[in-house]
C-alpha positions in Angstrom: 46.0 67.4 -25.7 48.5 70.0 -24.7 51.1 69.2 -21.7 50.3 72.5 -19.7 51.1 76.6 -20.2 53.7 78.4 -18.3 53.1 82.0 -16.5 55.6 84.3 -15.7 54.7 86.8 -13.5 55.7 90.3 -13.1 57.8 89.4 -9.4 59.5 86.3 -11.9 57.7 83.4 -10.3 57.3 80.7 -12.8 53.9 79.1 -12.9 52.9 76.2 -14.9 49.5 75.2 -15.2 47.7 72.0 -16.3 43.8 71.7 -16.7 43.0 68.2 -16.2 39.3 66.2 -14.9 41.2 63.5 -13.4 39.3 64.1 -10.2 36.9 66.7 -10.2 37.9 67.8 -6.0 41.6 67.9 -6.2 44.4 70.9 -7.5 47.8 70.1 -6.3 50.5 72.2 -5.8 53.9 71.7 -5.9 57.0 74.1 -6.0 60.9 74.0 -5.5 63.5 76.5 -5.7 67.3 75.9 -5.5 69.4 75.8 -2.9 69.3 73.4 0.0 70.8 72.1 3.2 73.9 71.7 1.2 74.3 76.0 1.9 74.7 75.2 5.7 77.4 73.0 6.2 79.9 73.9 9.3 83.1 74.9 8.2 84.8 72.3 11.0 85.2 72.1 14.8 85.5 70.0 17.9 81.4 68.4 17.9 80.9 67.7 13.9 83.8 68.2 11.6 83.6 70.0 8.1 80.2 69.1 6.5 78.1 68.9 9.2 74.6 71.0 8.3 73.5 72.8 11.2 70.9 72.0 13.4 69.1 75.3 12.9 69.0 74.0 9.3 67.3 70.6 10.1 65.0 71.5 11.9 63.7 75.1 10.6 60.6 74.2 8.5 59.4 71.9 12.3 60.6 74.8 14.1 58.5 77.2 11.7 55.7 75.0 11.6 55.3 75.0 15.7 56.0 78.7 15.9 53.1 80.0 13.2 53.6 80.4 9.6 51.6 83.0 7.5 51.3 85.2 10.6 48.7 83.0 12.2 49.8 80.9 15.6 49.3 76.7 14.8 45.8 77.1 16.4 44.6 80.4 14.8 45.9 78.5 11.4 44.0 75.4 12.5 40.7 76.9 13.8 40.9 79.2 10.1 41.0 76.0 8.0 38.3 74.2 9.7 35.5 73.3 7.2 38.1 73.7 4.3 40.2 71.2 2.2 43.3 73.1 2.3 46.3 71.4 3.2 49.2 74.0 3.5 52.7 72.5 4.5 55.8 74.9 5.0 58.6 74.6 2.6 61.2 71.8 3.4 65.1 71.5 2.7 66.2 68.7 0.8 70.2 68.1 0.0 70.2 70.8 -3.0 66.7 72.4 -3.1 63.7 73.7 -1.1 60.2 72.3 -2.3 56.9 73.3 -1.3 53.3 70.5 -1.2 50.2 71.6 -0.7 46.8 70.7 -2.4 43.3 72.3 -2.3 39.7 71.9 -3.4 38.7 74.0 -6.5 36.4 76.0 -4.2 39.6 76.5 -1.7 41.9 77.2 -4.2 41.7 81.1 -3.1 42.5 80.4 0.7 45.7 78.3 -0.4 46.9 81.0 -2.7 46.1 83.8 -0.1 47.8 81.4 2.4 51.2 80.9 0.0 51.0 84.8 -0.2 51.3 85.3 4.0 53.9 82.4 3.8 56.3 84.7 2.3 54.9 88.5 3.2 54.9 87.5 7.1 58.5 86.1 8.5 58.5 83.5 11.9 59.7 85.8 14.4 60.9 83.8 17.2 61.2 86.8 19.0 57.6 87.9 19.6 57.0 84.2 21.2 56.9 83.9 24.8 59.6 81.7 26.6 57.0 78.7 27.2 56.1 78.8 23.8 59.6 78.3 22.8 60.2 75.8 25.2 57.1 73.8 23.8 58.5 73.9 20.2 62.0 72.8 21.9 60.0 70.1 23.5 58.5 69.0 20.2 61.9 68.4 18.2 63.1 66.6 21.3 60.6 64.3 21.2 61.0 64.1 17.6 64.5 63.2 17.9 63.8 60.7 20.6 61.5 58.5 19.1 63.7 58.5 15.7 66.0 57.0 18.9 63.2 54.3 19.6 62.5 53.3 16.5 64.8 50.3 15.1 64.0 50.8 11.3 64.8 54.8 11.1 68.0 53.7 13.4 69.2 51.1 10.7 68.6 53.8 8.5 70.7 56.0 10.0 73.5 53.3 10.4 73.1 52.8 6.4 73.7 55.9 5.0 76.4 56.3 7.9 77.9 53.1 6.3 77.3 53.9 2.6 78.6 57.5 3.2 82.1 57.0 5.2 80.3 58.6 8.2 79.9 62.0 6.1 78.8 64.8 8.2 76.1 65.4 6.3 74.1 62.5 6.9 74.0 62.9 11.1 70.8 64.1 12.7 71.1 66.8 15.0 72.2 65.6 18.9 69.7 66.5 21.4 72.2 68.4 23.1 72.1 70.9 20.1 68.3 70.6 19.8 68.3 72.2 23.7 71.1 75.0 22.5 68.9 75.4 19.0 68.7 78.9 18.4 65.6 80.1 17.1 66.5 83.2 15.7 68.7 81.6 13.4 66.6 78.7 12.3 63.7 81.1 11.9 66.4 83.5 9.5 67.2 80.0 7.7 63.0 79.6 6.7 62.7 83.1 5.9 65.3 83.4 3.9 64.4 80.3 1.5 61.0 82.2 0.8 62.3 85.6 0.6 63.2 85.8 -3.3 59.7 84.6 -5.0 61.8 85.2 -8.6 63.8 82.4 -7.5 60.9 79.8 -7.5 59.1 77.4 -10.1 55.0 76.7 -9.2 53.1 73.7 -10.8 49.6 73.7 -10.4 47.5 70.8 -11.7 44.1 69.5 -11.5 40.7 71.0 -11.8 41.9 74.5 -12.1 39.1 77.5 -12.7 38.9 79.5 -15.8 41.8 81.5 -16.8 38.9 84.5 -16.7 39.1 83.5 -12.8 42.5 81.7 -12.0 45.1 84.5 -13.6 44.0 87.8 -11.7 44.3 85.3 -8.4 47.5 84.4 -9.6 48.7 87.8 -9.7 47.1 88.8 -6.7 48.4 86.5 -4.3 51.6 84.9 -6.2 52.4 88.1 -8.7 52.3 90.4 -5.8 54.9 89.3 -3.4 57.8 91.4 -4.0 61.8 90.5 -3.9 63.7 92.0 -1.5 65.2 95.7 -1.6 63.2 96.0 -4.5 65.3 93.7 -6.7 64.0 93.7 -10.5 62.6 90.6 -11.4 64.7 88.7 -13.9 63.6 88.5 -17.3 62.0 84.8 -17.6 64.4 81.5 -16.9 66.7 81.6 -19.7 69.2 79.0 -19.7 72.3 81.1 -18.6 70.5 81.7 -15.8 69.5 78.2 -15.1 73.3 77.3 -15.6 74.1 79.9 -12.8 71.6 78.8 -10.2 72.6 75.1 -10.5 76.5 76.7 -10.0 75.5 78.3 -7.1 74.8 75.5 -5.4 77.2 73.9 -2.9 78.0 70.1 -3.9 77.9 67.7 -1.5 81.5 65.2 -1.5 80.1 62.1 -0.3 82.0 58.7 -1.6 80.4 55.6 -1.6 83.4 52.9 0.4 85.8 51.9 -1.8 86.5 48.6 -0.8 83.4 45.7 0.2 82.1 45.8 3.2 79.9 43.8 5.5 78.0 45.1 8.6 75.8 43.7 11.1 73.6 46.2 13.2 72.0 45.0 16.3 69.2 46.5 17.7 66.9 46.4 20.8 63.5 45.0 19.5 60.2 43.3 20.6 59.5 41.5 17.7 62.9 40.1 16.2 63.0 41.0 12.9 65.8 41.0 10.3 66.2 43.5 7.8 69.1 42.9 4.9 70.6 45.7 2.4 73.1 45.1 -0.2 74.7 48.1 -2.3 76.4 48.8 -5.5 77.8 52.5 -6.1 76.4 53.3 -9.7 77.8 56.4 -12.4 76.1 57.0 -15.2 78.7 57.2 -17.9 77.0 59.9 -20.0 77.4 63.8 -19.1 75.1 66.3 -20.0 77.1 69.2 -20.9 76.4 72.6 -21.3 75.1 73.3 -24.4 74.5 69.7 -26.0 71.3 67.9 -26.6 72.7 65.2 -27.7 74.4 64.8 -24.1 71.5 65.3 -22.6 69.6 62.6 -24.3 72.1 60.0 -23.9 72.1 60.6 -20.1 68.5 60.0 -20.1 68.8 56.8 -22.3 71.5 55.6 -19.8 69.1 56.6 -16.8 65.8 54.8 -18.1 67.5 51.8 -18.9 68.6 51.6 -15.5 65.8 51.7 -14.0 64.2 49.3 -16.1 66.9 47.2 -15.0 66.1 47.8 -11.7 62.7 46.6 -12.5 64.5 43.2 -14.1 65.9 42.6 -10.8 63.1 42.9 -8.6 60.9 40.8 -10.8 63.7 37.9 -10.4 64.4 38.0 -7.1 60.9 38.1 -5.9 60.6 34.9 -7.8 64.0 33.5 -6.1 63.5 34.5 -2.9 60.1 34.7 -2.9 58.4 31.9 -5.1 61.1 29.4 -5.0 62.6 29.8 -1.2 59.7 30.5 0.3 61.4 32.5 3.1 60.7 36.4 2.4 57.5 38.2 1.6 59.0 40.6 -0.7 62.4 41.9 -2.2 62.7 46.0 -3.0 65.3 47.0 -5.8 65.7 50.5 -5.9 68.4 53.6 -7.3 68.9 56.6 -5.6 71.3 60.0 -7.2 69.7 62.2 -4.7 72.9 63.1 -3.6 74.6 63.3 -6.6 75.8 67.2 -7.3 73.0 69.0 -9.7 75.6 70.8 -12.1 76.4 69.9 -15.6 79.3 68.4 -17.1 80.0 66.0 -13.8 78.7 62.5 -13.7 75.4 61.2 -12.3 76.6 59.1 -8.8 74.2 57.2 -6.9 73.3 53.9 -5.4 71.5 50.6 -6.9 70.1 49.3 -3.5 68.3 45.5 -2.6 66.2 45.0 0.0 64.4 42.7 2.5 63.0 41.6 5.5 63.2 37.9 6.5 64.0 35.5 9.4 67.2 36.9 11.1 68.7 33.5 10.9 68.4 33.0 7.3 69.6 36.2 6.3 73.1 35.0 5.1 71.8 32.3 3.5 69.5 34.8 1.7 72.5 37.2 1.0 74.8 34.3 -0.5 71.7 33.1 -2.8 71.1 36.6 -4.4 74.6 37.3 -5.1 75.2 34.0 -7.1 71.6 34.8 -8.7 73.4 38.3 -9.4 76.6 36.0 -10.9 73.9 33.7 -13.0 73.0 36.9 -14.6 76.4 38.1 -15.0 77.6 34.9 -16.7 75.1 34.1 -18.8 74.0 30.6 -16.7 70.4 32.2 -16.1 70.5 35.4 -17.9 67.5 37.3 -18.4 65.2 35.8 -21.0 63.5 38.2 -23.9 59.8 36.7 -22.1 61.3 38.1 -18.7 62.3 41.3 -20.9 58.4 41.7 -22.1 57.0 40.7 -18.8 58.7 43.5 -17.3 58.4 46.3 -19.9 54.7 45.2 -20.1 54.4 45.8 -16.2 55.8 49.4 -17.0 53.2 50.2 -19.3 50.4 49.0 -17.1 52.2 51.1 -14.3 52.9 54.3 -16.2 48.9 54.4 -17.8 47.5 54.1 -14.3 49.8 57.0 -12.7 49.3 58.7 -16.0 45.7 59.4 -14.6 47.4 61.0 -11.4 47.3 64.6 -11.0 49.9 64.3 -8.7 52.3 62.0 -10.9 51.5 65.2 -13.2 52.4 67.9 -10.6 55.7 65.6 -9.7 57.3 65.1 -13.3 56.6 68.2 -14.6 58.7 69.9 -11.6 61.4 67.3 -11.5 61.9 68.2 -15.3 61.9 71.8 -14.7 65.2 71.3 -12.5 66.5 68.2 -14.7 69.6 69.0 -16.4 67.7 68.4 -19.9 66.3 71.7 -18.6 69.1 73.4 -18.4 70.0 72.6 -22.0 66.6 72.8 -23.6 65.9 76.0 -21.6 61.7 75.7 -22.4 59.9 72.7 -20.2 57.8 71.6 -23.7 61.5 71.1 -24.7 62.5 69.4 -21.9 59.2 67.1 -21.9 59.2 66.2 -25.6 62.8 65.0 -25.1 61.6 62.9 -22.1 59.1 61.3 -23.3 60.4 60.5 -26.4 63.8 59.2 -25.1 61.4 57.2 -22.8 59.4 55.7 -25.3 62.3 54.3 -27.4 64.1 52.7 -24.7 61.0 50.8 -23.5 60.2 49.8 -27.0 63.6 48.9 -28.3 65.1 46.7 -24.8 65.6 43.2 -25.3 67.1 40.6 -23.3 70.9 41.2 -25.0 70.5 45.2 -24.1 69.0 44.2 -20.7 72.4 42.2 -19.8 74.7 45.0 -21.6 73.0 47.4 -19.0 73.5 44.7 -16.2 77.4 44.0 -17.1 78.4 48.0 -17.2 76.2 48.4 -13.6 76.9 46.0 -12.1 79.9 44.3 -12.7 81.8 41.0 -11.7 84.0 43.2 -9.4 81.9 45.7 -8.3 82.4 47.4 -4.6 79.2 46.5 -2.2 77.9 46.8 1.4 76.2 44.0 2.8 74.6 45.9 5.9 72.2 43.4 8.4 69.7 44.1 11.0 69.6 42.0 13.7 68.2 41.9 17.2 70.4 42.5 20.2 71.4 39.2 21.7 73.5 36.1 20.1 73.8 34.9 17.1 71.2 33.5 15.1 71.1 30.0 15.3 
């Protein structure tokens, strides 16, 4: 059956639609632009230093949210949407973009599109709020920033990616004392401006959609209708030039992981000692994508899903280390993460291979010790991955990718993440760009052995690789 079609409508929104009867109640929407909290870093000063993203920034889509979006106040918008599955949620800044979730019933479908279509005809304007309005919002981000304050695991959070980051600016959440000097006006510009320039954005709409007879006049009634500012022509579909230009335009982010090993402990208050344990490598992907070059962008691909079906590999033996043979932790996580790694081409792919768990506070050098010598058994060959432990694992992918397959929002997810892949930007055309995906996919899973598997272990995780060793622990002594 075919992957989708893609709309572009006469304002240059790009719309991609996929017809599915996974569930016959659901359409999920999804849509990102580019352009993120990367674009308001402070230059430098006394409070943050260069890098810094303003607290404006941070908190504009909450700020938004409390104030009204789409004209209507938070409890005209509520009391409007009773009776109807819409769930309508205002765009959000990540580190290099600005996405957009909502989902619908078919028979709401009409109210979420008429509702995207206020979100960017009808700015927040702070202004037309009353002062105990505005102190109620200012309330609500205090008490947001409070409990993340209270709660131990979003503060060992915080103390991890201050670790793994060198303290960058970036990564600090705004202090109360700027929350209670926030100003509105500027937060509320930051929202408007991210929805101002409807060419700009990429829509993906999948699920039980309605006839094309039905669906396309809504879609250019409600999305085809909002018009770019100072009457700005809309560009001429998403060519790849201009998909090279918009990932340029972005402001990259120049956060190192530590260059030498390190080991932390983080004690917190608690009521229920627990111990959380983190150990991370810095990972880059040693194929580029270039400008230009499919064949670049295929091997960075190949390079990517081979590490995470490494990452799969480790999880599966360290739950049975840990887990199975030890006896003294319920689970172990294994995870990557390049969501901070710069989106243009031609500069590698950084990021983090990450494992995690939670176990006895007391054990938890113990536990450390044993899974880097499990780490140096792979390494060397003394317990190397088996070609049964190779099957196991990509047979547990299969298994896993045929039951999201049936997911509208696995659908809605991919499809956008390819559209602002760097494949993208070479292949220009998302059937391009998905063809290539899944075919790079499907010949890594079927061709990875047990010799492949440890090639991909030795080049990510070497012998004498930088870590962090970061520990939670409760305030008090030692563990005995």
């Amino acid at each position: 059956c075919p992957i989708g079609e893609e709309l572009v409508l006469g304002n240059g929104i790009r719309v991609f639609l996929k017809d599915t009867d996974l569930f016959d109640d659901e359409i999920i929407v999804r849509a990102r632009r580019w352009g993120g909290l990367s674009e308001h870093q402070q230059a430098g000063g006394v409070l943050g230093g260069r890098g810094l993203v303003s607290c404006e920034a941070q908190t504009c889509s909450m700020s938004a949210m409390m104030l009204g979006i789409c004209g209507l106040s938070v409890e005209s918008l509520q009391e409007c949407l009773d009776g109807r599955r819409v769930e309508p949620n205002p765009p959000s800044l990540e580190a290099y973009s600005t996405g957009l979730d909502c989902s619908a019933s078919p028979s709401d479908l009409e109210v979420l599109l008429m509702l995207l279509h206020l979100l960017f005809l009808c700015p927040v304007e702070p202004g037309e709020k009353s002062t105990g309005r505005l102190s109620l919002v200012k309330f609500g981000l205090l008490a947001w920033r409070l409990g993340e304050n209270r709660d131990p695991a979003s503060l060992f959070r915080r103390r991890v990616q201050k670790i793994l980051t060198g303290d960058h600016p970036y990564t600090r959440l705004p202090s109360l004392w700027s929350i209670l000097r926030l100003n509105f006006k500027r937060a509320s510009a930051i929202f408007n401006e991210r929805v101002s320039m409807p060419q700009d954005w990429t829509f993906v709409l999948v699920g039980r959609l309605p006839s094309k007879e039905l669906l396309l006049p809504m879609l250019d009634a409600y999305l085809g209708s909002i018009p770019n500012p100072d009457g700005a022509a809309a560009a001429a579909g998403h060519s790849v030039p201009r998909e090279l230009a918009a990932r340029e335009a972005v402001t990259p982010l120049d956060i190192r992981f530590p260059e030498k090993s390190l080991r932390e402990e983080v004690r917190l208050q608690m009521i229920d000692p627990k111990g959380s344990t983190l150990l991370c490598f810095p990972v880059s992907l040693k194929a580029v994508t270039t400008p230009g070059s499919i064949e670049s962008a295929e091997a960075e691909l190949r390079e990517l899903f081979r590490l995470r079906l490494l990452v799969r590999l480790l999880e599966t033996r360290l739950v049975e280390v840990l887990r199975f043979k030890r006896g003294q932790v319920y689970g172990v996580s294994v995870a990557d993460d390049f969501s901070l790694s710069p989106p243009h081409l031609g500069r590698p792919r950084r990021g983090t291979v990450s494992i995690g768990f939670e176990c006895d506070p007391a054990e938890s050098d113990e536990l450390v010790g044993v899974t880097r010598g499990e780490l140096q058994q792979l390494r060397d060959g003394t317990s190397a991955f088996t070609e049964a432990n190779v099957s196991a694992a990509l047979e547990q992918e299969r298994r896993e990718f045929e039951e999201v397959f049936h997911k509208n929002d696995w659908w809605a997810n991919t499809v956008l993440d390819l559209y602002f892949s760097r494949c993208q930007a070479v292949t220009g055309e998302v059937g391009a760009s998905v063809a290539l995906w899944w075919r790079v996919r499907w010949e890594v899973v079927s061709t990875l052995d047990a010799a492949g598997a440890h090639e991909v272990l030795q080049a990510t995780l070497p012998k004498d690789a930088t870590s962090a060793v970061i520990l939670m622990r409760p305030k008090g002594g030692k563990p005995k």
